[in-house]
C-alpha positions in Angstrom: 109.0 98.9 76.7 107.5 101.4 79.3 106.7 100.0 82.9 102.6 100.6 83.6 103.9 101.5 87.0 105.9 104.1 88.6 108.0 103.7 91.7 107.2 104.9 95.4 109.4 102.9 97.3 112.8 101.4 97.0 115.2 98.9 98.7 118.8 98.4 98.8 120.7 96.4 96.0 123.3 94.5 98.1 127.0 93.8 95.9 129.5 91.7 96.8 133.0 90.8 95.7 133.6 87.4 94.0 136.3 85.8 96.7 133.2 86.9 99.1 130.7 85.0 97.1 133.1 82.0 96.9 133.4 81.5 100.3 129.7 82.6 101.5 128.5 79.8 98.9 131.0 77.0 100.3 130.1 77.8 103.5 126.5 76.7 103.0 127.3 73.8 101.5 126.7 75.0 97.6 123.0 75.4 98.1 121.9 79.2 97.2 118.8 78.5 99.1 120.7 78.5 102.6 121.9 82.1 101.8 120.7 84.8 103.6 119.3 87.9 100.8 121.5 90.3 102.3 124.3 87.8 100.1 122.3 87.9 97.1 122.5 91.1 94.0 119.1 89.9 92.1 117.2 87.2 93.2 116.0 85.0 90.7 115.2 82.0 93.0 111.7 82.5 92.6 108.7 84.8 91.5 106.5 83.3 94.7 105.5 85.8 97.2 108.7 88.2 95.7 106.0 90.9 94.0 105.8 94.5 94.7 102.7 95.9 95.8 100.3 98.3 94.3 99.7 101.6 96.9 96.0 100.3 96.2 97.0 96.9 98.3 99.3 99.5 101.1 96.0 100.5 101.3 94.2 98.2 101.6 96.5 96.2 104.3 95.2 99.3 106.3 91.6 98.4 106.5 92.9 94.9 107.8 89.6 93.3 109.7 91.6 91.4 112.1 88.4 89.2 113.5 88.6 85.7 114.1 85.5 84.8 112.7 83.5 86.8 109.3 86.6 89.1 108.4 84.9 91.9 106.1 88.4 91.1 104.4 87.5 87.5 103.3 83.9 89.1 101.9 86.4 90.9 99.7 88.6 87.8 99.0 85.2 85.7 98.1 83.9 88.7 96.0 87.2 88.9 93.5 87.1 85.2 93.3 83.4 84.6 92.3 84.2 87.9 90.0 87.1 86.4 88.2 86.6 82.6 88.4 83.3 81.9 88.9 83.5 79.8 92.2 80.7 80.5 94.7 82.8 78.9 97.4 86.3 80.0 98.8 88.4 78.6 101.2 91.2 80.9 102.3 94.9 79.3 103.3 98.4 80.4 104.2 99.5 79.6 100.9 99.1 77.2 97.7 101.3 74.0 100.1 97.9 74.8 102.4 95.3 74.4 99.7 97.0 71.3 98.3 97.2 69.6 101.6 93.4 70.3 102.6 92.8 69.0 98.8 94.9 66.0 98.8 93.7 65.1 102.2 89.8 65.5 101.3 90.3 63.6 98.3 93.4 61.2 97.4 92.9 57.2 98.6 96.1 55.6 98.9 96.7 54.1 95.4 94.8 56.3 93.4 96.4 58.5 90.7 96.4 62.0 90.0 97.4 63.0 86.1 97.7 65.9 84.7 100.4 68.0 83.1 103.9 68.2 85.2 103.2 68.4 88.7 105.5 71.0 90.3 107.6 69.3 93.3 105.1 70.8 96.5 102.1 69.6 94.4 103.6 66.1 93.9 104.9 66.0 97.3 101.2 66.3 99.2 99.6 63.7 96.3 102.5 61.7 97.9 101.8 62.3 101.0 98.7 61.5 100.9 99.1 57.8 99.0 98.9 58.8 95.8 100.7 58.9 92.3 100.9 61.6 90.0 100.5 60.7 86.7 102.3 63.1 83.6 100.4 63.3 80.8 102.2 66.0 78.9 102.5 66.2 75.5 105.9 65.3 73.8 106.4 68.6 72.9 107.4 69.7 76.5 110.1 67.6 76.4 111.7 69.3 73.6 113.3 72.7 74.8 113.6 74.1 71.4 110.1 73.0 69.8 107.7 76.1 68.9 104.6 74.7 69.8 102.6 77.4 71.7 100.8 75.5 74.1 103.6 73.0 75.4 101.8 72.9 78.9 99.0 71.0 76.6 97.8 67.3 78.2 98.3 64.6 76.4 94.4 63.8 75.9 95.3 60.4 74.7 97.6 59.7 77.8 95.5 61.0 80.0 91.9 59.1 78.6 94.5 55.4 78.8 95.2 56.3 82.3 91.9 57.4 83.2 89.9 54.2 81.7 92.0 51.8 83.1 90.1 52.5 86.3 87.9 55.7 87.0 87.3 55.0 90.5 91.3 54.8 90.9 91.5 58.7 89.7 91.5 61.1 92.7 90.7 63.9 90.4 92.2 65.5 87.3 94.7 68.4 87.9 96.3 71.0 84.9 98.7 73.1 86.0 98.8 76.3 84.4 101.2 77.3 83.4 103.2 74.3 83.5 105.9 75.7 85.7 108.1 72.4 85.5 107.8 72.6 82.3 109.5 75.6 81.5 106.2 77.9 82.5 104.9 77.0 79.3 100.9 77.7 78.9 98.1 75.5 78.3 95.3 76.1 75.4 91.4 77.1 76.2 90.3 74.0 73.6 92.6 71.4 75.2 91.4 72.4 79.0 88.1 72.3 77.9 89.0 68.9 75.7 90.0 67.8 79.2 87.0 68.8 80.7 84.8 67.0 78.2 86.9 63.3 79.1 86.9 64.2 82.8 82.9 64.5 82.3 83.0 61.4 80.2 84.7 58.8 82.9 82.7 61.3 86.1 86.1 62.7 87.6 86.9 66.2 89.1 89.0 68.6 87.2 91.2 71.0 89.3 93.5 73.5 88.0 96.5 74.9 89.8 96.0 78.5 89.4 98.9 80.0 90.8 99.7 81.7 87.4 96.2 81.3 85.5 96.5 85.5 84.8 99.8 84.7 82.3 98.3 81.5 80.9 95.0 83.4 80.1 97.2 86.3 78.5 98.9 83.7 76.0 95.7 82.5 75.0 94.7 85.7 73.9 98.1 86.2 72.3 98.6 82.9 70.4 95.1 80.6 70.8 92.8 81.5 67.6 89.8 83.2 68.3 90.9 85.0 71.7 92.5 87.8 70.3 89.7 90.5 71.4 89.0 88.7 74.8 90.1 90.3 77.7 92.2 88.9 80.1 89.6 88.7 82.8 87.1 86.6 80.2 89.5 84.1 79.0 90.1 83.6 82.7 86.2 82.9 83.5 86.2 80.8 80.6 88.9 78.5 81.9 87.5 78.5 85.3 84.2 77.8 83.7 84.9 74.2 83.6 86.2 73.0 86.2 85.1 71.6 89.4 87.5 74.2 91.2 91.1 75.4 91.9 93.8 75.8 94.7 96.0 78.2 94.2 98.9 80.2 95.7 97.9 83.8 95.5 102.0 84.6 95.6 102.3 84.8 92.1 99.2 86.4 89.8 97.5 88.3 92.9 101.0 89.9 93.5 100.7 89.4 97.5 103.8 88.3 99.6 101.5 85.5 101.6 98.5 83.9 100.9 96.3 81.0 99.0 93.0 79.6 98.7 90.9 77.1 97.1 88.0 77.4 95.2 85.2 75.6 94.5 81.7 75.3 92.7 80.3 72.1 94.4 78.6 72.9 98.4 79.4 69.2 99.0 82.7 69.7 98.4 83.3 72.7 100.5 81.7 70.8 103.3 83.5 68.1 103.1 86.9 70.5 103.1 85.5 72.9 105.6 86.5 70.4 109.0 90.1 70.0 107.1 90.6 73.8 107.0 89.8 73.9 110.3 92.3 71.2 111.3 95.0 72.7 109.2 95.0 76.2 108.3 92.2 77.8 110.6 89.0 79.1 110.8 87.0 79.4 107.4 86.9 83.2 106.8 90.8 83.5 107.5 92.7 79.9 107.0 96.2 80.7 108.3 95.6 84.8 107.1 95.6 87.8 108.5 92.8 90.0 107.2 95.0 92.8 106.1 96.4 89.7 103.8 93.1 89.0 102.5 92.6 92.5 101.4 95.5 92.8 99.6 94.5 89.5 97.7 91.0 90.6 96.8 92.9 93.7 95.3 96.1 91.5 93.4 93.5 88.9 91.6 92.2 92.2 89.6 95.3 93.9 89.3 96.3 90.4 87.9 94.6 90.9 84.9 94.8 93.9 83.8 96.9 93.2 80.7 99.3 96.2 80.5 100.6 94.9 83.4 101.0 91.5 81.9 102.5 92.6 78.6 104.9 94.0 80.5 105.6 91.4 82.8 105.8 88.5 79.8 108.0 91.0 77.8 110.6 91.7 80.5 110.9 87.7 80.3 111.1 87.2 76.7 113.6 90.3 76.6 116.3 88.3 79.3 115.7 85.0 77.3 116.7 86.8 73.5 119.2 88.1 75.2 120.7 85.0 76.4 119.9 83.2 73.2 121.9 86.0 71.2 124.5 84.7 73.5 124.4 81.7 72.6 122.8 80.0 75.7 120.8 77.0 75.6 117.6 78.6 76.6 114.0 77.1 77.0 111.4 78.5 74.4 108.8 79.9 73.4 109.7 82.2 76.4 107.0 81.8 79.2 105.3 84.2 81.1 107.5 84.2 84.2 111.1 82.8 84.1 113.4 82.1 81.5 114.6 78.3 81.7 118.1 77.1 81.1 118.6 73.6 79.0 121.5 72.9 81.8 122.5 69.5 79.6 123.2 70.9 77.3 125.0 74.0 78.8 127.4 71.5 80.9 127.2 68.1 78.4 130.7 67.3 80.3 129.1 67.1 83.4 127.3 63.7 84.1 123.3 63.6 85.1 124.7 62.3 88.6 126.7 65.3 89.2 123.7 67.7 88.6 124.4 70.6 86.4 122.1 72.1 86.9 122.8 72.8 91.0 126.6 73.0 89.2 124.8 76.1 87.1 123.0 77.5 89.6 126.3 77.8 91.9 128.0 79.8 89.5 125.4 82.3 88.7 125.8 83.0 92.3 129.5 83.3 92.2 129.5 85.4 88.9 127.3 88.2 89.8 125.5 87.0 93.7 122.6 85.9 90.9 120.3 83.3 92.9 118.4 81.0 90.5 117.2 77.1 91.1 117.4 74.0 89.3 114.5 72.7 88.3 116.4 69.3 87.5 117.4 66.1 88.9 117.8 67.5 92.4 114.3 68.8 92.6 112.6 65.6 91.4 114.5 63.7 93.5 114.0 59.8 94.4 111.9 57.3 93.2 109.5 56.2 95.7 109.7 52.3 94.7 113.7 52.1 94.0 115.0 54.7 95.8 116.6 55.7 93.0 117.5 59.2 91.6 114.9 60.4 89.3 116.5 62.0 86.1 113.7 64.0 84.7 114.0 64.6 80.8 114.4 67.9 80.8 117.3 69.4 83.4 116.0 72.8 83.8 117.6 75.6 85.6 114.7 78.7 86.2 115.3 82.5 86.7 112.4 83.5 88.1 111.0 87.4 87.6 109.5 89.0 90.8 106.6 90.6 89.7 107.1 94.8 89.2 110.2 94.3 91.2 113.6 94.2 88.5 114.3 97.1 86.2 115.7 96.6 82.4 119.0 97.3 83.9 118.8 94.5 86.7 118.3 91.4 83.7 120.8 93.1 81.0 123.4 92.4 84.5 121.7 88.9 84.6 122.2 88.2 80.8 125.9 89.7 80.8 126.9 87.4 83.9 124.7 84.4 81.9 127.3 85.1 78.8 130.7 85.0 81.0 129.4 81.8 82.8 128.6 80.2 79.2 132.1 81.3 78.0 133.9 79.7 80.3 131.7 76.6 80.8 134.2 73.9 80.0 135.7 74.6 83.4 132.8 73.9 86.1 132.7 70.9 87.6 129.9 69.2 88.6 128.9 68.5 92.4 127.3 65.4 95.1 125.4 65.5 98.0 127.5 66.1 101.2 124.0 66.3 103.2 120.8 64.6 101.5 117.6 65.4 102.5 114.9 63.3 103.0 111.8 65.4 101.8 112.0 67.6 98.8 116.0 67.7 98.9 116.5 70.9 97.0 115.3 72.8 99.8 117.8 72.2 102.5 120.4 69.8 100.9 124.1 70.2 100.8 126.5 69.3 98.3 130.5 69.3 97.5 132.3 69.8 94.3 133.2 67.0 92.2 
C-alpha cells in the first residue's frame, strides 16, 4: 500500500540488547509506562498525542497568535469545528481529561448514571469523580473477540432504553464513544447513533459523543454501513455530529496534534453554563490550557483528518499487523479497528490466572523481546470496584498496540509481528505477575508489580 505522505523529518530508532531490556524493565517495577522512550524500539503504548505532523501544521505553529484573550488561532479552531461537526460553540482545553472534567462537572449529580458504550478508563474516572456511574450498554457482540459483526462498538438500545426509563432525571447525559476504544477500537453504525439519538429525545436526555477518533469511525461507515459508500468522510462525520447535543474530544488522535482538546456544543445555555468551569480549570475561553500555535495546528489536523487516503492508509497499516499476527497464530481482536490491533491476552496466557494479569504479563515481554511498548487494556486498567473494593475482571482482557498516526513504516510492524510470533511460541513459559506498588487512582499508570 503506498503512504499519501512523504517524509521531511526523521528521528532516531533507539535498540537495545535483551539482558539490557531485562534489567531496565525490573528496575521500574515491570510497568513499561515508567520507561523513559530513549528505552523503547517502537512504541506501541498509545496513538494519543504520538502523530506526525503535516508541514501545513509546521506552518501553521508559525502564525501562533499567542494573546490571552480572542487568539485569531481559536477563530481557526471554531471555524474547522462548525465546518466539520456542526457545533456553533467551542470550548478549547488542554486535552480530552480537560473536556471531560469541565463536562462531568457541569453536568453529573452524585448518583446519577452515565450509559453508553465502554467508557475508556479517563472517561470513567471524571464520571467517578464527579458522583457518578457509568453504565455499559454494549452489545454482546463486543464481548466476543472473534465475532464478525461490523459495528461491535453498537449500544445495546434495549439496555440502554431499561436503564434510561427506570429514571430519566437520574441520567446525566447519554455518551457513545466512538470508536469504542475499550472495546477493541471497534466502530459504531450511523443508524444505531441516530437509533440513540431518537430514545435520548424520547426520555429528554443529552447525547454526547467522545470524538477523539470520530474520523476512523466515519471511515468504517462508509466502508461497511449500507448506503454510505459514496459519502465522504467529512459528510458521514456531519451526519453523526448532526444529532447530538455536542462532543468532547481529545484532538491527539484524529486532528493528528501532539496537545490539545475541546468540547463542542450546539446549545448557548450549555456553553454558558460550561464557560465559568473553563475558566476555573483549563483557562480563558479562546485558549483553555492552549497555546495558540496549538490551536492552529488543530484547526489544520480536524481536515487533514478526513481526508480518506490518509485514513485508508492508516486503517490498512492496522489490519496488515493484525493478519499478520493472526497468520501466526495469535489470538487477536477482530474485525481489525481503525487504530490498534488488540491481543485476547486469556487466551494467549490461559495458564496464567485473571489475578496475576496477563495481560501486564504480555505486555512485559513485548518489551523484553524487541523494547516493544504496548498496554493492557485488562484487569489492571479497570481496576477496583468502587462498592467492594474488589478487583474488576472485565470480560474481555485486552492487550492494545497502538499505531502513531504517519509515524511507523511497513518495516517497523513486520518487526512488531515477528517479535509477537517468538513471544506466542514460547508462551508456556511466562509467568504471571502482582502488585508490588498499587495505586490508588487509575493504577495502570504508575503501579508496580513483581513476577509470580
Amino acid at each position: 500500500m503506498l503512504p499519501p505522505f512523504k517524509i521531511k523529518s526523521v528521528e532516531p530508532v533507539y535498540t537495545t540488547t535483551r539482558d539490557y531490556r531485562i534489567k531496565r524493565i525490573k528496575q521500574v517495577g515491570y510497568n513499561p509506562f515508567l520507561l523513559p522512550a530513549t528505552d523503547i524500539t517502537v512504541d506501541l503504548l498509545t496513538d494519543s498525542g504520538t502523530s506526525a505532523m503535516s508541514d501545513r501544521q509546521w506552518a501553521g505553529i508559525m502564525m501562533g497568535d499567542e494573546s490571552y484573550a480572542g487568539s485569531s488561532n481559536f477563530k481557526h479552531l471554531k471555524e474547522s469545528v462548525q465546518d466539520i461537526m456542526g457545533f456553533p460553540y467551542t470550548l478549547p482545553a488542554h486535552q480530552g481529561r480537560g473536556a471531560e472534567k469541565i463536562l462531568d462537572r457541569a453536568l453529573v449529580k452524585r448518583g446519577q448514571i452515565i450509559p453508553g458504550n465502554i467508557h475508556f478508563d479517563t472517561t470513567k474516572a471524571h464520571i467517578e469523580d464527579a458522583g457518578g456511574r457509568a453504565v455499559d450498554c454494549t452489545i454482546d457482540e463486543i464481548y466476543d473477540p472473534q465475532s464478525t459483526h461490523p459495528f461491535k462498538g453498537n449500544v445495546n438500545l434495549d439496555k440502554l432504553e431499561t436503564a434510561i426509563k427506570q429514571d430519566p432525571a437520574n441520567v446525566a447525559y447519554v455518551l457513545i464513544t466512538i470508536t469504542c476504544n475499550s472495546g477493541g477500537g471497534q466502530p459504531v453504525s450511523l443508524a444505531n447513533i441516530k437509533a440513540v439519538a431518537r430514545i435520548t429525545r424520547k426520555y429528554n436526555c443529552l447525547l454526547f459523543i467522545d470524538a477523539a477518533r470520530y474520523a476512523e469511525n466515519a471511515y468504517f461507515i462508509k466502508e461497511r454501513e449500507s448506503g454510505y459508500k459514496k459519502w465522504i468522510v467529512k459528510q458521514i462525520a456531519h451526519e453523526i455530529f448532526s444529532v447530538t447535543d455536542g462532543c468532547t474530544m481529545s484532538a491527539k488522535k484524529d486532528a493528528l496534534v501532539n496537545i490539545g482538546g475541546f468540547i463542542g456544543l450546539k446549545s448557548k445555555e450549555l456553553y454558558k453554563k460550561m464557560v465559568p468551569l473553563c475558566v476555573l480549570l483549563e483557562g480563558f475561553p479562546t485558549y483553555g490550557g492552549m497555546n495558540g500555535r496549538d490551536m492552529e495546528a488543530i484547526a489544520i489536523g480536524l481536515h487533514e483528518g478526513v481526508d480518506e487516503n490518509y485514513l485508508r492508509h492508516r486503517t490498512g497499516q492496522v489490519a496488515d499487523l493484525g493478519e499478520q499476527m493472526k497468520k501466526s497464530g495469535i489470538p487477536v481482536l477482530v474485525p481489525f479497528g481503525g487504530h490498534a490491533v488488540y491481543i485476547d491476552a486469556k487466551k494467549f496466557f490461559p495458564h496464567i490466572k485473571r489475578e496475576h494479569f496477563p495481560g501486564q504479563a504480555l505486555a512485559i515481554e513485548f518489551y523484553i523481546e524487541g523494547g516493544i511498548r504496548v498496554v493492557g487494556i485488562d484487569a489492571v486498567l479497570a481496576g477496583r470496584d468502587p462498592d467492594t473494593g474488589k478487583n474488576i475482571f472485565p470480560e474481555l482482557e485486552l492487550v492494545r498496540l497502538a499505531i502513531p498516526r504517519r509515524v511507523y513504516m511497513k518495516e517497523h510492524l513486520d518487526y512488531v509481528a515477528e517479535c509477537a510470533a517468538k513471544i506466542w511460541n514460547r508462551r508456556k513459559l511466562v509467568r504471571g505477575v502482582q502488585f508490588d506498588f498499587e495505586s490508588p487512582i487509575m493504577r495502570h499508570f504508575q503501579s508496580t508489580f513483581k513476577v509470580i
